[in-house]
N, C-alpha and C positions, 0 to 999 in steps of 0.2 A: 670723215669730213671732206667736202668737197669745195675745190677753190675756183672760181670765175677767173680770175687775175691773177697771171703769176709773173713777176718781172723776173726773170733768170740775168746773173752779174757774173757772167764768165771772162777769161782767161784763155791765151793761146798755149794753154798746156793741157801735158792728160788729167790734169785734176778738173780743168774748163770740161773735160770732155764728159765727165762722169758728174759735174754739176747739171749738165746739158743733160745728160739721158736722165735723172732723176728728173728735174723736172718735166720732161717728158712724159715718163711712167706718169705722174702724178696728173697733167693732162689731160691722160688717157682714161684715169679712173671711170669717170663719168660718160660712158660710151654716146651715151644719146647725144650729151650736151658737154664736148670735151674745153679743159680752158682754152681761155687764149694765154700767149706767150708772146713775150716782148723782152727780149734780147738786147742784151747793154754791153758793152764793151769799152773803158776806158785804153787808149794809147797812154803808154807811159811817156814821157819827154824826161830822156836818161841822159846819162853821161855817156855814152855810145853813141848817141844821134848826132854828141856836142863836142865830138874829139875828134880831131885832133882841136885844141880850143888857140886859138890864133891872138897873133898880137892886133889888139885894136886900131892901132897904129900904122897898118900895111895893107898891103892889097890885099895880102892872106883874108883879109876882114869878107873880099868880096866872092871870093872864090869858098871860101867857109859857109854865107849865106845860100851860094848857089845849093853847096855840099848840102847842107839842114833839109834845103827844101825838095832835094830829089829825094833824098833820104825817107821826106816825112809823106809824100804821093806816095810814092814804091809803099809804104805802110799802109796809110791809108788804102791802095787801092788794094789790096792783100786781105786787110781787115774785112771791106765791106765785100768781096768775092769768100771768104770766110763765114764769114754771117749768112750768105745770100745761102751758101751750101746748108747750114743749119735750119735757113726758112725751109730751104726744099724737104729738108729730110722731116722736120715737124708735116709739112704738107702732106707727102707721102703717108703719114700716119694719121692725118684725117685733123690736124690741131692747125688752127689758125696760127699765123704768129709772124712778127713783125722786128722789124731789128731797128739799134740807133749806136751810132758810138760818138767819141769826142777824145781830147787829149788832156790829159791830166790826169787829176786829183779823182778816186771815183765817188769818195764817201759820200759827200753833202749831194753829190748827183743822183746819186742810186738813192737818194733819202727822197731828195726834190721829186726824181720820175716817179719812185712809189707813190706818192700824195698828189701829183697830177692825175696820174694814170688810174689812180683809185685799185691799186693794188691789195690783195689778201691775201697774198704768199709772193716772200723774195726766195729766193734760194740763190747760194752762192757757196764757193768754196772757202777755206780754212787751212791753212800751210804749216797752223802748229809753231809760227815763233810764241816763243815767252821770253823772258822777263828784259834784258837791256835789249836784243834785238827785235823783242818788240815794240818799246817801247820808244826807240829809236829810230822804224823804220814803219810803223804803225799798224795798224790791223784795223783794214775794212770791213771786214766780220765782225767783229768788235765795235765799230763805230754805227753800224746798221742794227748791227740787234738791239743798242742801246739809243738811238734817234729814228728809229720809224711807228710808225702806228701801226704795222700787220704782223702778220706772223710769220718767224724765218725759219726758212730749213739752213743751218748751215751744215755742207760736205765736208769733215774732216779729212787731209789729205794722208795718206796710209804708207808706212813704209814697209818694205818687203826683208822680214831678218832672216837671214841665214841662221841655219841651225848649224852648229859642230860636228 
C-alpha cells in the first residue's frame, strides 16, 4: 500500500529520530510518485521552563516573565532550526515535506492536522507507559489511534537488555 499523506508526530529524542526515518522509508516506496511529509512537533510547556516559580507578590514576578520567555525563543528557535534539518534531509532523498510546531498539548492537534491536511498515514512514536503512569500522564498514541480517520504507524520505543 502506498500512502500520498503522511503527517510524521516526532519528538526531540532518538525515538523522534527512528519515527522520522520510517516514515521516510515509507515515502520513498513509491519512487516515481514519493509522499509528501509534514512534520509536527508539539513544545512541551513543563515545570522546567516554570522553575524557579516565584512569589506573585514581588518583582520575582517580573524577572520570572523575562526568564519564560527567553527560555521559550531559545526553544522555539532550536525546534524550527531542527525541523528545518529534517526538511533538508527528506529533500535530499527526493520527498517533499514541510514542517509546523506549536506549544502544548499534541493529541486533538495532530487529530486536527490529520483531517485538515487530508492525511492517510500518521506515524508517530510510542514510550511503552502503562497502566497509572499512563494513565496519569497520557498517551498520544493512544489518543491518535483512537480519534483519527487514517491509518497509524505507531513506533514502539525499544529497550536494549543486557544479557548475564
Amino acid at each position: 500500500m502506498t500512502y500520498s499523506k503522511i503527517l510524521v508526530a516526532i519528538d526531540r529524542s532518538d525515538l523522534g529520530d527512528v519515527v522520522f526515518q520510517q516514515a521516510l522509508d515509507i515515502a520513498k516506496v513509491n519512487k516515481q510518485n514519493p509522499s509528501q511529509l509534514l512534520l509536527v512537533h508539539c513544545i512541551p510547556v513543563e515545570s522546567q521552563v516554570l522553575s524557579p516559580y516565584p512569589s506573585f507578590y514581588s518583582e520575582e514576578m517580573v524577572s520570572f516573565s523575562q526568564l519564560v520567555q527567553e527560555r521559550l525563543k531559545k526553544e522555539t528557535e532550536e525546534v524550527e532550526q531542527w525541523l528545518a534539518d529534517y526538511d533538508k534531509v527528506a529533500a535530499d532523498q527526493g520527498v517533499v515535506s514541510e514542517s509546523k510546531w506549536k506549544m502544548g498539548d499534541p493529541g486533538r492537534w495532530v487529530r486536527d492536522l490529520a483531517d485538515s491536511w487530508e492525511a492517510d498515514l500518521i506515524v508517530l512514536g510510542r514510550r511503552g507507559l502503562t497502566g497509572v503512569a499512563e494513565m496519569f500522564l497520557g498517551s498520544v498514541s493512544n489518543y491518535i489511534v483512537h480519534h483519527v480517520n487514517c491509518s497509524v504507524l505507531v513506533v514502539q520505543e525499544t529497550t536494549t537488555k543486557v544479557k548475564a
